[in-house]
Residue, then its C-alpha position, 0 to 999 in steps of 0.5 A: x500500500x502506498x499513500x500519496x500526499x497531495x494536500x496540507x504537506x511540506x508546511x502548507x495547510x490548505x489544499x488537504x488529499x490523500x490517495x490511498x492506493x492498494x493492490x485492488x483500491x485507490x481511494x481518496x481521502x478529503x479532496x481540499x482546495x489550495x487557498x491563498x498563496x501565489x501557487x494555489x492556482x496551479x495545485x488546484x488540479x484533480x488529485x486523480x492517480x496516474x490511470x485516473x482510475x479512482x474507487x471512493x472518496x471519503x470526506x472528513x468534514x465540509x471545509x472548503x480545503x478539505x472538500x474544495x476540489x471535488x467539483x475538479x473531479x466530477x469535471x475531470x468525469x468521476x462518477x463514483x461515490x463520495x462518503x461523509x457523514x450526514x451533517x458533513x454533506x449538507x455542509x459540503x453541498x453548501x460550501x460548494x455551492x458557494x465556492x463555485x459561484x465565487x469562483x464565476x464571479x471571480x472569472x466574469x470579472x478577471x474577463x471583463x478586463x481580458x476583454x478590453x485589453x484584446x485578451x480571450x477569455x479564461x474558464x473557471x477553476x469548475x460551474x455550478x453544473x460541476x458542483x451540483x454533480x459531485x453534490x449528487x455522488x455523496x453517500x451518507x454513512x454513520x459514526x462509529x461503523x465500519x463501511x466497506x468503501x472499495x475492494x478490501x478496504x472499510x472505513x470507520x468515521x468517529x467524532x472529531x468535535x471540529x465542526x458540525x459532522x466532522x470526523x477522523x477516519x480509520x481506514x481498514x486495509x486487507x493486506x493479504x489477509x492481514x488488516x493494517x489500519x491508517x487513521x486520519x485525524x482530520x482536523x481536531x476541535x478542541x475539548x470542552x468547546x460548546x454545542x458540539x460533542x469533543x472528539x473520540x480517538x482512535x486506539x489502533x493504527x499502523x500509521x498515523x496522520x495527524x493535523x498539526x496547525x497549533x501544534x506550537x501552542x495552546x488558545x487563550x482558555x475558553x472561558x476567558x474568552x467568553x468573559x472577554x467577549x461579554x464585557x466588550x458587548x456591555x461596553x460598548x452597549x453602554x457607549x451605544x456603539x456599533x459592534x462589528x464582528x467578521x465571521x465564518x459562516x459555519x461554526x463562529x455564527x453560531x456558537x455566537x449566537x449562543x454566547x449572545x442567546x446566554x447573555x440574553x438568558x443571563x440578563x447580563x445586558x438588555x436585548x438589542x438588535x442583532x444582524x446576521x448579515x450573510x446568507x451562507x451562515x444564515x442557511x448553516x444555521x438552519x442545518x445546525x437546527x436539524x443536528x441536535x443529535x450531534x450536540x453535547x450534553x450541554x448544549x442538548x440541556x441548554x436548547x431543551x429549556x428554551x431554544x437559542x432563537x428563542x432569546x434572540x427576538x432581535x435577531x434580523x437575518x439578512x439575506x438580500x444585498x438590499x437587508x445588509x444595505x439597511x444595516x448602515x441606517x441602524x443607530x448603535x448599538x447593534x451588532x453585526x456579524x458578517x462575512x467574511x471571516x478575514x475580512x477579505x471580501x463579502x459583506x463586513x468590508x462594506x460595515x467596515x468602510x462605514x464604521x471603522x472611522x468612528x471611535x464607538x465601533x468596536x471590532x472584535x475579531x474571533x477566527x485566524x486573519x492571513x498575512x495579507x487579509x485586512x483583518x490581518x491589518x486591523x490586528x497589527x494595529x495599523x491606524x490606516x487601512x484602504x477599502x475598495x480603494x478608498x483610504x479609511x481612518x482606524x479610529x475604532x476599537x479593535x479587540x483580538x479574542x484568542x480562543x474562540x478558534x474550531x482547531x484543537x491546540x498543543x494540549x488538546x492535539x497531544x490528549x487525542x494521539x495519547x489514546x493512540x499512542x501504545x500501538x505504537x504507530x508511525x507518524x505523520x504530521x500534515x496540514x500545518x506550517x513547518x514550525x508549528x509541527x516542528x515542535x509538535x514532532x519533537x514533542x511526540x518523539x520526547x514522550x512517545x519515543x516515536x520520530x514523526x515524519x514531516x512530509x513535502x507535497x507529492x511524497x509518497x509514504x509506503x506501508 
């Protein structure tokens, strides 16, 4: 069995795909888009093997990089099945939906120009037409059973508390009747997180890969957080002033909208108008509320004496252009969650355009901002930030909260591979920047006495 990796290696952490081939099989594990970066345009590629012959693929959760190429390979004419767990389809058939138009937007723009300056046009990276056949290939399977996938090959997802459906997989192989088992974390949520249940490891594996994005350190205590994020809420309540808040529509939504549902519950400040100005987080939300069976106890105790939209009477979701537009005519205070999460596109640029020069907005920012992104900026503390073009004055109040992120950290990471550890695996760290799982390795080699493997994009790991 050789395994080939074709995503999240050599210090890269987006872009994650595995292919698994065996003397009978080649399946594929997670199909993600490259983002960012200057190479991502040409490893955005379908990561079919040399024949293009393909059995199965199998989703660990819906995360643009870890489900973004899958319209390639319907492009590239795949028919075949891919699993993921109930929750984890619904998600996926959103987010692809969603990165296909993105992706002809993007391209009608890039033409416009091509076309004046005499140059033919170019295609997208895949339509909707491409998006819609793969949504169609996905096959749900359960938790916790084993699933036969392809000739000698069965899958077992369990819970791995990242996001609502994700799972890590363990990959059972028939190895001329023996079984050899390769487990794939996915990516891990972190412990004791609120509304979904923690991740459950695997105890057995022959080989072992393990995400590593915060393999250096560990998030600001949860707790911590939440308490930050209720003081500035009152603050700036008090001051009544504009709350700006850039959000990923599947997961920071709606543990916010939970965290605003228990300050409401709590009364710990008077209800006030709240926006949820994007339509992805919107339609996210909906699905949240048809997978309680995924919820942990607490959350399950929570919802039962009175459902999150319950506290929210002031909630607006607003899903027209013409819904967000209206937003900039509401006196403070208000809050306002909008894409996008780094502040790179969508909606919140617009509230940040009309805001961020006034000294009562605060703006809190709750996920990770890449280098390049604005939210990048506004975190570095820059005092002068351009806009579609237009210079913008900082004069806001901008607040970093540090644990709100859906990644497991140092701690965490290491409590999940413990329960694997006495099998005594080989080890593999994929899908984080080289420092980070640098020191996760010389962690893992210091406790467990096994030498994890770094791999580079391409390489091929033999079992």
């Amino acid at each position: 069995m050789k395994i080939t990796i074709l995503g999240a290696a050599g210090g890269e952490v987006t872009g994650s795909a595995y292919l698994v081939q065996t003397q009978s099989a080649s399946v594929l594990v997670d199909c993600g888009l490259f983002q960012g970066g200057q190479r991502a345009d040409e490893l955005n590629r379908p990561p079919l093997p040399p024949d293009g012959q393909l059995d199965a693929v199998l989703i660990t959760h819906g995360h643009l990089d870890h489900t973004g190429r899958l319209p390639l390979l319907a492009k590239a004419g795949y028919t075949g099945p891919v699993f993921a767990t109930p929750a984890t389809i619904e998600m996926s058939a959103l987010i692809l939906r969603d990165s296909a138009h993105i992706q002809s937007a993007d391209i009608e723009r890039v033409n416009r120009k091509r076309e004046r300056a005499g140059e033919p046009p170019l295609e997208p990276l895949y339509t909707s037409a491409h998006a819609e056949a793969i949504i169609q290939q996905f096959k749900p399977v359960p938790y916790q059973q084993a699933v036969s996938v392809a000739p000698g090959l069965q899958a077992i997802w369990t819970e791995a508390g990242h996001m609502l459906g994700s799972a890590s997989i363990q990959l059972l192989v028939d190895d001329g009747g023996k079984t050899k088992r390769v487990v794939f974390s996915g990516d891990l949520g972190p412990r004791n997180a609120p509304i979904l249940k923690d991740y459950e490891p695997f105890r057995q594996a022959d080989l072992v890969f393990l995400e590593s994005t915060y393999g250096d350190r560990d998030h600001q205590p949860f707790g911590e957080t939440v308490e930050e994020f209720f003081s500035i809420v009152q603050t700036a309540v008090g001051a009544r002033g504009k709350i700006l808040v850039p959000t990923f529509a599947v997961g920071r939504a709606q543990l916010l909208m939970t965290l605003l549902s228990q300050m409401f519950r709590r009364q710990l400040v008077p209800p006030f108008p709240i926006f949820l100005d994007s339509p992805m987080a919107i339609a996210a939300t909906e699905i949240y509320r048809h997978h309680h069976e995924l919820f942990d106890e607490e959350m399950l105790r929570y919802v039962a004496q009175k459902p999150v939209r319950a506290d929210l009477q002031t909630l607006k979701l607003c899903a027209t252009a013409e819904d967000s537009k209206k937003i900039n005519d509401q006196p403070g205070p208000c809050l306002v969650m909008a894409g996008a999460g780094m502040c790179n596109a969508g909606r919140i640029l617009h509230h940040l355009k009309a805001n961020l020069w006034k000294p009562e907005t605060h703006v809190v920012i709750v996920g990770y901002q890449s280098d390049d992104s604005l939210g990048r900026r506004l975190v570095n503390g820059e005092k002068l930030v351009s806009i579609f073009g237009e210079k913008i004055a900082v004069k806001a109040q901008v607040h970093t909260l540090g644990g709100f992120s859906a990644h497991a950290g140092q701690t965490d990471l290491l409590a999940w591979f413990n329960v694997i550890a006495p099998s005594q695996p080989r080890v593999a760290l994929t899908h984080g920047e080289n420092p980070q799982r640098e020191i996760l390795a010389k962690l893992i080699e210091q406790r467990y006495n096994l030498k994890p493997q770094l791999p580079e994009l391409h390489e091929v790991i033999e079992l």
